[in-house]
N, C-alpha and C positions, 0 to 999 in steps of 0.2 A: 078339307082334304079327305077325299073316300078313299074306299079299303084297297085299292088297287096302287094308286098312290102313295099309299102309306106302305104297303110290301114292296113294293119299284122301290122306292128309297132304302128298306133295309136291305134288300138283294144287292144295292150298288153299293152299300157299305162293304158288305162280304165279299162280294169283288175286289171292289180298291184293295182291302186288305190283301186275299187271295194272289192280285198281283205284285203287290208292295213285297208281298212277304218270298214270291218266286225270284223277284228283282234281288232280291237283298243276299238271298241265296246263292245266287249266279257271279252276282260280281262279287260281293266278299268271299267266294270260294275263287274267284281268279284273282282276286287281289294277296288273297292266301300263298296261293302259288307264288305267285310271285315276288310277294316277301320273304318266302323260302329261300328262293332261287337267288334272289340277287342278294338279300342283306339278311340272312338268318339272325344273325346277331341283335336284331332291334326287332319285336313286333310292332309296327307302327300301324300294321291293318286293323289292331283294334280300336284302335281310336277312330275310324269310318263306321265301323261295325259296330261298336257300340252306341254312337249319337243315332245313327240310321236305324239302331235298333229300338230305340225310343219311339223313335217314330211309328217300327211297326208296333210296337208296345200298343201304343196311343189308339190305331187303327184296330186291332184288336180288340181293344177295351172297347170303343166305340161302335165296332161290330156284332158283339159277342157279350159282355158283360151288363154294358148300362144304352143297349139300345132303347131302353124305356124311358130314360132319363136327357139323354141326347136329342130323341125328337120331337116334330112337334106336338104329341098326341100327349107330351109329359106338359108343356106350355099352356096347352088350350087346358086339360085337368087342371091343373095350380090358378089358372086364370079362374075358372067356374068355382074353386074352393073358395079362394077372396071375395067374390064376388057373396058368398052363401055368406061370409064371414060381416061381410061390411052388410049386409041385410038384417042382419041379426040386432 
């Protein structure tokens, strides 16, 4: 995999996120509303909001924190150390 490929991939990590997380925003703020509106009495829109938010949780991490770890530049690395390992 060369360097251009290797940035294409993390840029469409930060994307997916980027829109996961507009998604998440738009409708949990209309589902808000509307748990308001008709049944104040029970939040139920957090139980969407929350598991959904795992999810952007997950996207994030995978964007942002252990993009090193996630791809495959972290695979082929760990592969080349066993390799120096079983040499030895």
């Amino acid at each position: 995999m060369n360097d251009y490929e290797r940035a294409a991939e993390r840029v469409d990590k930060k994307l997916r996120f980027y829109k996961n997380l507009m998604s998440y925003i738009c409708v949990n703020g209309f589902l808000a509303i509307i748990n308001a509106v008709f049944s104040p009495e029970f939040w139920w829109v957090m139980f969407p909001a929350f598991f959904w938010g795992i999810g952007v949780l997950k996207d994030f991490l995978k964007a942002f924190v252990f993009e090193d770890i996630c791809g495959e530049e972290y695979r082929e690395r760990k592969i080349k150390q066993e390799l120096e390992k079983l040499s030895k």
